[in-house]
Structures are given as C-alpha cells and as structure tokens.
C-alpha positions as CSV (number, residue, x, y, z in Angstrom):
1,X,19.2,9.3,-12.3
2,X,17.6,6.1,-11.7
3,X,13.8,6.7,-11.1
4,X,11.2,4.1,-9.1
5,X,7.7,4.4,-8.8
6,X,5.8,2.5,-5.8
7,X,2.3,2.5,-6.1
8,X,0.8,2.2,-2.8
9,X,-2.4,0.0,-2.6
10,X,-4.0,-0.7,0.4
11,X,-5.0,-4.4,0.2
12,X,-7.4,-7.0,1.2
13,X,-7.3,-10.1,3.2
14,X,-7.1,-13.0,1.1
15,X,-10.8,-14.5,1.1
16,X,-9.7,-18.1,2.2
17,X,-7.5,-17.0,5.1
18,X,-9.5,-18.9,8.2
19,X,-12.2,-17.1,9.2
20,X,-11.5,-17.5,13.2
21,X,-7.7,-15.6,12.2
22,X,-9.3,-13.1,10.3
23,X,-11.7,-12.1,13.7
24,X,-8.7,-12.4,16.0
25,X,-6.5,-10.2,13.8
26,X,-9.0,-7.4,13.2
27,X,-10.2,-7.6,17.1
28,X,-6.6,-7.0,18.0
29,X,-6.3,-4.6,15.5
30,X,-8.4,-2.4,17.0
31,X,-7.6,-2.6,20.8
32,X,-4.3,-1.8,20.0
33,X,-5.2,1.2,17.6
34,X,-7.6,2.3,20.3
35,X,-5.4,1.0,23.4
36,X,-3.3,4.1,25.3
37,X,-0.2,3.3,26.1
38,X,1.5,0.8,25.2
39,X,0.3,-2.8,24.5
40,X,0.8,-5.9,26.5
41,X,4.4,-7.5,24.6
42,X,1.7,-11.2,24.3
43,X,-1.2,-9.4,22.7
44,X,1.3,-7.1,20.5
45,X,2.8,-9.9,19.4
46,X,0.3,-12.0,18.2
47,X,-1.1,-9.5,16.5
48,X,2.2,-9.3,14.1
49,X,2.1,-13.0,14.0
50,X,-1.3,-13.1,12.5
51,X,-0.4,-9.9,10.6
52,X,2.6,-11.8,9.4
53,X,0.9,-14.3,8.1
54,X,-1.9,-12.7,6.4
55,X,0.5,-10.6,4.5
56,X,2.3,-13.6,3.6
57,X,-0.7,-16.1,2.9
58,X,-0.5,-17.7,-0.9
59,X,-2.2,-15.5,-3.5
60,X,-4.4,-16.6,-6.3
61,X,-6.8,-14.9,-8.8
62,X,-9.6,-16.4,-6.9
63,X,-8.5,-15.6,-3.6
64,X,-7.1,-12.0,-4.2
65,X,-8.6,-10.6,-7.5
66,X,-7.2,-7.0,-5.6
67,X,-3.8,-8.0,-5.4
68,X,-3.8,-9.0,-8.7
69,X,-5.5,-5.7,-10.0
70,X,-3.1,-4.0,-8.1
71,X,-0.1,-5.7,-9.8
72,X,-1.7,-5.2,-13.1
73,X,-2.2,-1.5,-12.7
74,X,1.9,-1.4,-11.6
75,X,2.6,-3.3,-15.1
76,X,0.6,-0.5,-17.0
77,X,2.0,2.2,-15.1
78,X,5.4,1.0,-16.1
79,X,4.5,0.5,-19.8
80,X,3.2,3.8,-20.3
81,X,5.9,5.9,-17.7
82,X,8.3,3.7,-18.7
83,X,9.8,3.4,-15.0
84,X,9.6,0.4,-13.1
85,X,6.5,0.5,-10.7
86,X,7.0,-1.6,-7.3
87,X,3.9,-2.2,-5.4
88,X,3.3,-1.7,-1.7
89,X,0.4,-2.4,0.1
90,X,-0.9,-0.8,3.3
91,X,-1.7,-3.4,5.0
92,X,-2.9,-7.5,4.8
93,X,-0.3,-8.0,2.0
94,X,3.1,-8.2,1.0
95,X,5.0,-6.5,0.1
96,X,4.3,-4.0,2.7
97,X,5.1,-0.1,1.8
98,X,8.3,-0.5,3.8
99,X,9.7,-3.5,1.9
100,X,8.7,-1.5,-1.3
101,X,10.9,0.8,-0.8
102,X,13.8,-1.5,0.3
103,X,12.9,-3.3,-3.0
104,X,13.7,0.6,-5.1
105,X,16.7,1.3,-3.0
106,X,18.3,-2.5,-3.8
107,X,17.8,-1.8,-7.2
108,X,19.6,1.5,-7.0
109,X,16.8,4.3,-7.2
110,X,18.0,7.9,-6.7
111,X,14.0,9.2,-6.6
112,X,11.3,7.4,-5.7
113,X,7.8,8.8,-6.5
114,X,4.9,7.6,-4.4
115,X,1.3,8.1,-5.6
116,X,-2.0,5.8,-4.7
117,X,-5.2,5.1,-6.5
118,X,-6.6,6.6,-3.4
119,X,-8.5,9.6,-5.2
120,X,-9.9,12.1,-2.6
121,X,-8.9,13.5,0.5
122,X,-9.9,12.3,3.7
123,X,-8.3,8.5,4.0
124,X,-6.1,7.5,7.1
125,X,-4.1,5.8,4.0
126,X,-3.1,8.5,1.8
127,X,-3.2,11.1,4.5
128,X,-1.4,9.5,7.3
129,X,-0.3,6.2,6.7
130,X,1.3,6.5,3.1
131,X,3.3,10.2,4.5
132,X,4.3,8.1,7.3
133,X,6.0,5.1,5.4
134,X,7.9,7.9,3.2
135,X,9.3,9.9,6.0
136,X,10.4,7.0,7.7
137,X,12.1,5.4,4.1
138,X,13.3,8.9,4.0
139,X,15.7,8.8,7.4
140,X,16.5,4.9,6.2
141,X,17.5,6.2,2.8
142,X,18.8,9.7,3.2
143,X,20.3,10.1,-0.6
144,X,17.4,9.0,-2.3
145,X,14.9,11.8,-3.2
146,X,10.9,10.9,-2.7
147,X,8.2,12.6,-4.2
148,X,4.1,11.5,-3.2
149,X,2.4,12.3,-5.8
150,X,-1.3,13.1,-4.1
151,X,-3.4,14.5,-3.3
152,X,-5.2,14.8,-6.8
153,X,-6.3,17.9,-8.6
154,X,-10.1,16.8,-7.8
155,X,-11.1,18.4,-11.2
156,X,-8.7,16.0,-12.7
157,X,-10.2,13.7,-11.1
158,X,-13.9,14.5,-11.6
159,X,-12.8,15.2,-15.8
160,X,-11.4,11.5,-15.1
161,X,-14.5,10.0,-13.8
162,X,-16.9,11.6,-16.4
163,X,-15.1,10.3,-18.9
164,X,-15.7,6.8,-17.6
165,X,-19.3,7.5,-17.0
166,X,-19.1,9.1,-20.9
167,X,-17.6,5.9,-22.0
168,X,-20.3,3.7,-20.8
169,X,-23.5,5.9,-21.5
C-alpha cells in the first residue's frame, strides 16, 4: 500500500507581493468571510484573482523564509518516515491543500495521512479548515484511505517543548 503524507502548513504572503494587493486581498477576505449570503460574482471574483496570484507569486528565501521552512520540514519528515511528504498550504501559497492531495492521488497513494505543525487546539486551521479539505479529498478520492493525524497528545507536546527549552538552558 502506497502511503503519502501531506503536511499541511498554513502559509504567508510573500513579503514583496505589492503592498496595495495585499490590502485589497485581505479587505475582501473578510467581507466575504463575514458577508451572509452569497457574494456579489465581481467582488468574489477578484478576490480569487488576487488569491490566485498570491498563491502563485515567485518564491525566494528572502521573500518566503516560511515556505521554505515548510518544505524543509516535509524533506525531514520523509527522511526519517521514509514516505514521501507533499506539502499543502492553507492559504496564500501553492500548492493549496486541495492540489496536495491531487499531487498523492497522481502518484498512486492508497492512504494519505494528514497532520500539521499546528500544536494545540483551538485554530480555525487544524479544526476546521484542514477536516474540511480531507472530507472533501475524501468524496473526490473515495478509494484512498486518509488519516489526520491531530490533534496532539498536549503532554507530548509540552514533554516536546521542555526539551527545547532543556536544550537551550
């Protein structure tokens, strides 16, 4: 059984994006999140144009060091699981969640396993967002079994953290 690990990141925008694109996407961001109903089609689409683009905009170490992290964590992940490690981001980068998973089922993954450096409960990420992208990956890929492995076993984690704080002290 072919095995796939996505390690769901949430992302940043990349630090030279124009600053004027940045304002419009996050402004539109938010009256749609908070809009009810449904949005106008004009504002809804430019907000995927600019979210589009963002996503898409060139990375580099000096304009992204999080993207980079994050691809660097996947690579580690791999080397000491021994699986290969696709990364998704939530939002303002590519690949997004969704093409994540397209990426494991092209390459013939028969379980994915999901799991985030999102530590503690209580982020619309790992919560909502990251549950959401599975179950719909889920109905797109009905023979392909997915795990999420989160939320954390928080004295794991805090074992984790005092052995940083050990480390450096």
């Amino acid at each position: 059984m072919k095995i796939v690990i996505i390690l769901a990141m949430h992302g940043m925008p990349p630090s030279d994006f124009p600053q004027k694109e940045t304002l419009d996407y996050f402004m539109l961001h938010s009256r749609l999140e908070n809009m009810p109903g449904p949005p106008p089609p004009a504002m809804q689409q430019q907000y995927e144009e600019l979210d589009h683009k963002m996503r898409n905009w060139p990375r580099t170490q000096d304009n992204d060091s999080y993207f980079y992290a994050s691809n660097e964590l996947a690579e580690e992940i791999s080397s000491q699981s021994g699986y290969e490690v696709i990364v998704g981001f939530n939002e303002f980068c590519s690949p997004s969640l969704e093409e994540a998973f397209d990426a494991a089922h092209k390459v013939g993954s028969a379980k994915i396993i999901v799991i985030t450096p999102m530590m503690t409960r209580g982020g619309e990420h790992s919560e909502k967002d990251i549950p959401e992208a599975i179950e719909r990956a889920r109905k797109k890929f009905p023979n392909t079994q997915f795990s999420y492995v989160w939320p954390f076993n928080i004295s794991k984690v805090a074992a984790f953290l005092g052995e940083q704080i050990q480390e450096h002290y």
